[in-house]
C-alpha positions, 0 to 999 in steps of 0.5 A, a space after each residue: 500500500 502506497 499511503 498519502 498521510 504518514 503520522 509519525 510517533 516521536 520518541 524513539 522513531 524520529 528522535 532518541 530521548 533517552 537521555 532526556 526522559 530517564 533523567 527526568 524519570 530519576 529527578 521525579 523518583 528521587 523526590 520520593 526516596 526512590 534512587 535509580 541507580 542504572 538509567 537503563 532501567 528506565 528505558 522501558 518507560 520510553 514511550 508508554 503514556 507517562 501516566 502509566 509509566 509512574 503508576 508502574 514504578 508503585 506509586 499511588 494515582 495521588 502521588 503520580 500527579 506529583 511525581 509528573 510535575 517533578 519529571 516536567 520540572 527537570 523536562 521542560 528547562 534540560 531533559 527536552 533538549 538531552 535528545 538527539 535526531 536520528 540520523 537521515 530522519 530530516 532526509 526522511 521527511 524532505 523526501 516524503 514532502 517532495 513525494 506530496 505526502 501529508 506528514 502529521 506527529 501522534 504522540 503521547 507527549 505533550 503537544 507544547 513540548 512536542 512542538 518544541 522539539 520539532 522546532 528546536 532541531 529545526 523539523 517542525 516545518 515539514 509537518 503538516 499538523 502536529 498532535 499530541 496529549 494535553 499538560 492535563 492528562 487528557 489524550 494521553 492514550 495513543 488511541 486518542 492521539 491518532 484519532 485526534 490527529 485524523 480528525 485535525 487532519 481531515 484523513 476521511 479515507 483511512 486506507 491512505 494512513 499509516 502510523 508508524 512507531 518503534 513501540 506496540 503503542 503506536 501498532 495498537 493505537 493505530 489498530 483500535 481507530 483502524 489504519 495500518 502501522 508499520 513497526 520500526 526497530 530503531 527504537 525501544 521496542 523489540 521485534 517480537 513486541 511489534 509483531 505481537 502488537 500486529 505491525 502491517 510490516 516492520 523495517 530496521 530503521 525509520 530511514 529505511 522507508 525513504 527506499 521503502 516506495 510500496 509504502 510512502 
């Protein structure tokens, strides 16, 4: 299948935050006695909706919302800039804009820091709407960010869309609202993780999809 609207997830597809998000993830443990001592280990947290990810460390819902508002305090002034562009993503989406393709964002990031980052590695012109969850919680399931961005998109024909990402997330959301997904390794999901989530197809790395023409 050859796609019109590409939506593209963030972290771990396009860019590598690890550094960033698993520092921001020991600042807001540390406030609760909680000390990491091997980052790593928060890489699993790359990419499940953040909400999900603190309850999964054994905090309470009321101390979540806390320990959210600690991990953005450290975020938004150093960890959305500990972040690196995967190499040839900006040839990527140069690519895909000369081929007229619509590029939009899904992700379960905040939008606001979603667009910051776009915009600070100096991709955010080549897409054509960027969505992602609110500072409040709401839209934070990746279900609801695709859809979201479908609608803002004016994608009536969902055989022309395709999301891809490096995490189930990204294949299962895109199956809940019922457009293809294509899995990408380059990222913090493995191979079995994609196929298990129901991947239409898997590729090694994102930028593999510039020489991938059956798809985009």
């Amino acid at each position: 299948m050859n796609y019109d609207y590409i939506l593209f997830d963030l972290d771990g597809t396009l860019t590598d935050p690890k550094l960033g998000i698993t520092k921001s993830f020991a600042y807001a443990l540390k406030y609760f006695d909680i000390p990491i001592e091997n980052l790593d280990s928060l890489c699993k947290y790359i990419g499940p909706p953040i909400m999900d990810s603190f309850m999964d460390c054994g905090l309470s819902k009321e101390k979540t919302l806390e320990a959210i508002e600690k991990y953005r305090e450290y975020f938004k002034d150093h960890g959305i800039y500990e972040n690196e562009v995967y190499d040839g993503v900006a040839q990527l989406l140069a690519t895909l804009k000369s081929r007229n393709k619509k590029i939009m964002l899904a992700t379960s990031k905040p939008e606001v820091f979603a667009k910051q980052i776009l915009e600070h590695f100096e991709l955010l012109t080549y897409f054509d709407f960027v969505g992602g969850s609110e500072l409040n919680g709401n839209r934070s399931e990746k279900s609801e960010v695709i859809q979201y961005v479908l609608e803002e998109g004016k994608v009536t024909d969902l055989s022309k869309a395709v999301m891809i990402g490096d995490r189930k997330y990204d294949i299962l959301g895109a199956k809940e609202v019922g457009i293809d997904s294509i899995g990408v390794l380059n990222g913090y999901g493995d191979q079995e993780e994609l196929i298990a989530a129901g991947a239409d197809a898997i590729v090694t790395s994102v930028c593999e999809l510039v020489d991938r023409e059956e798809f985009l």
